[in-house]
Each structure stands twice: as structure tokens, then as C-alpha cells.
C-alpha angles and dihedrals in degrees: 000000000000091000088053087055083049095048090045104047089047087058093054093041094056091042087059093053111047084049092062098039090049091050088046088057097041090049093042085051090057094042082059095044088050101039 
């Protein structure tokens, strides 16, 4: 049970991530474009 709240929460965790890395990129992109 406690290794399914681990796996879990590491998804989420790495879900998180990549989204904001992804809308980091995506805004950064449109600053250059802009810029």
C-alpha cells in the first residue's frame, strides 16, 4: 500500500514537472520571438 502512495506521488510529481517545464519553454519561446 505504502509503495502505491510512492509510485503515485512520483507520477505526479514528474507530471508536474514536465508541465512546467513544458509551459516555461513554451512562454521563453514567445519572449524570443518577441524580443
Amino acid at each position: 500500500m505504502i509503495s502505491l502512495l510512492i509510485a503515485v506521488f512520483s507520477l505526479v510529481t514528474i507530471l508536474s514537472s514536465a508541465g512546467l517545464l513544458w509551459f516555461w519553454l513554451v512562454r521563453k519561446d514567445d519572449g524570443s520571438v518577441s524580443d
